[in-house]
N, C-alpha and C positions, 0 to 999 in steps of 0.2 A: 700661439702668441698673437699672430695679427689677429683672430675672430677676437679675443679680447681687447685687441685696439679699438677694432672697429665700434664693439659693444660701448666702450668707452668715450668715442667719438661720437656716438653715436647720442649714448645715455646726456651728453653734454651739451650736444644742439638742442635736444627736447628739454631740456632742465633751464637754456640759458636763455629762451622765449620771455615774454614781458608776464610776471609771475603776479606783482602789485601793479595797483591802477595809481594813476599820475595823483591822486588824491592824498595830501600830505598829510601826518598827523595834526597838527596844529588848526585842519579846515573841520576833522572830524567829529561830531556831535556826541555829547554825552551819553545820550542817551543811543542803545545800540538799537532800540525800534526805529527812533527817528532816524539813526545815522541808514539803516538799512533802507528806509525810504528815499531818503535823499540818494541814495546808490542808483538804488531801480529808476525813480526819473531818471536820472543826472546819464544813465545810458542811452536813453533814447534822446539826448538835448544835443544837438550837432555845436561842437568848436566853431566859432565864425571866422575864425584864422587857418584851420588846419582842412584839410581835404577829407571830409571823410567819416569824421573822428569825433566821439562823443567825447562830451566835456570831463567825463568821468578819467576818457582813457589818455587824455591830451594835458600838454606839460606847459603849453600856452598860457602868460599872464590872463588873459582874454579867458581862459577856460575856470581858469583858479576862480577869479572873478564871482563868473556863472554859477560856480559850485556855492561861492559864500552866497550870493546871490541869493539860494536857492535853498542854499541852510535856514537862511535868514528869514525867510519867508515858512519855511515849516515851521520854524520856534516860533513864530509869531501866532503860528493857528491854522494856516491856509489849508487845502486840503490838498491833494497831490492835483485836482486839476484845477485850484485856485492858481495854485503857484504856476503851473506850464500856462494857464492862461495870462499869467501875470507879465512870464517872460514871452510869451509868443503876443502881447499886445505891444510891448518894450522892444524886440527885434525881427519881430514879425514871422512866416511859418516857414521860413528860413533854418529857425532855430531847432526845427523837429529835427531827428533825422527819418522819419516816416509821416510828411506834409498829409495833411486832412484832403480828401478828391472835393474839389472845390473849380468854380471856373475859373481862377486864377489860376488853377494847377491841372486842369485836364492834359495840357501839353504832355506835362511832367509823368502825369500818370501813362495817359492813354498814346501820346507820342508812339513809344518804341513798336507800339502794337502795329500803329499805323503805317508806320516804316514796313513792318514784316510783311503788310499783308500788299503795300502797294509794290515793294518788292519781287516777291512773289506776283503777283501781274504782271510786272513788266516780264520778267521769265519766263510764266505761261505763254504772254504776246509776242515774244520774241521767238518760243520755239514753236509754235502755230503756225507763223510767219516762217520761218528757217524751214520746216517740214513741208510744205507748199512748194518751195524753191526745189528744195531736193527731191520731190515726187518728179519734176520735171527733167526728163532722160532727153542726154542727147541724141541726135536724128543720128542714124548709120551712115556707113564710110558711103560717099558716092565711089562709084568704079574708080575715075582718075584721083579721089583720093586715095584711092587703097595702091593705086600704079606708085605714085608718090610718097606714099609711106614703103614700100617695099624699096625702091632704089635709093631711101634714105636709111632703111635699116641695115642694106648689103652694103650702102658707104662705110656705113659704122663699124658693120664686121669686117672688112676688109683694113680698117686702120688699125684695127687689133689684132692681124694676124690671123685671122682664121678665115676659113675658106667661105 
């Protein structure tokens, strides 16, 4: 009884996941070639409201918009990089969600890389540095420190009771 609960529970998290895209019938194109075009851009055109989110899969007026937008522009004739050049002149390379490497966008691109590798230096130069420190041993007990560590260890044993 419970392995079919769980199967159940189970079958109903993976069933209850976003099934349609935020694209309503009334935005959809007659024609199912065109409409199929307009799909495939419309996933790579990032929401300007949402984080993230292609205007395909976004519920945002802002996205609807994009999507007529973009309809509109196919019925007209455009060709699929007519039109992403149409909206990416209109709201700029913002709208991708995979920006063209550009020197406006090396940041963007090559940033994270640069992060990892100055990173990593600092690391290597820190444990370089740390390994140096630690190669260096302390000097041995002089005689009156070792007298002095002995009449502090039999202080220690004698408050604990042992001989």
């Amino acid at each position: 009884m419970r392995r079919a609960l769980f199967i159940l529970v189970l079958a109903a998290t993976l069933l209850s996941g976003p099934l349609a895209h935020a694209v309503q019938p009334d935005e959809m194109l007659p024609d199912p070639a065109m409409e199929a075009r307009a799909r495939a851009i419309s996933k790579d055109l990032r929401c300007l409201v949402c984080q993230n989110q292609s205007i395909d899969d976004s519920d945002a007026p802002l996205a609807r918009d994009l999507r007529l937008l973009l309809r509109e522009r196919l019925v007209k004739g455009d060709t699929d990089a007519q039109a992403v050049a149409f909206l990416t002149d209109r709201y700029g390379d913002y709208v991708l969600l995979r920006p063209p490497v550009r020197p406006a966008t090396y940041l963007l691109w090559f940033g994270p890389f640069a992060l990892l590798i100055v990173g990593g230096g600092v690391l290597v130069w820190r444990g370089r540095r740390g390994t140096v420190g630690a190669e260096a041993v302390a000097p041995p007990l002089t005689a009156e420190e070792k007298a002095h560590l002995a009449v502090l260890m039999r202080d220690g044993d004698e408050g604990k009771g042992q001989p």
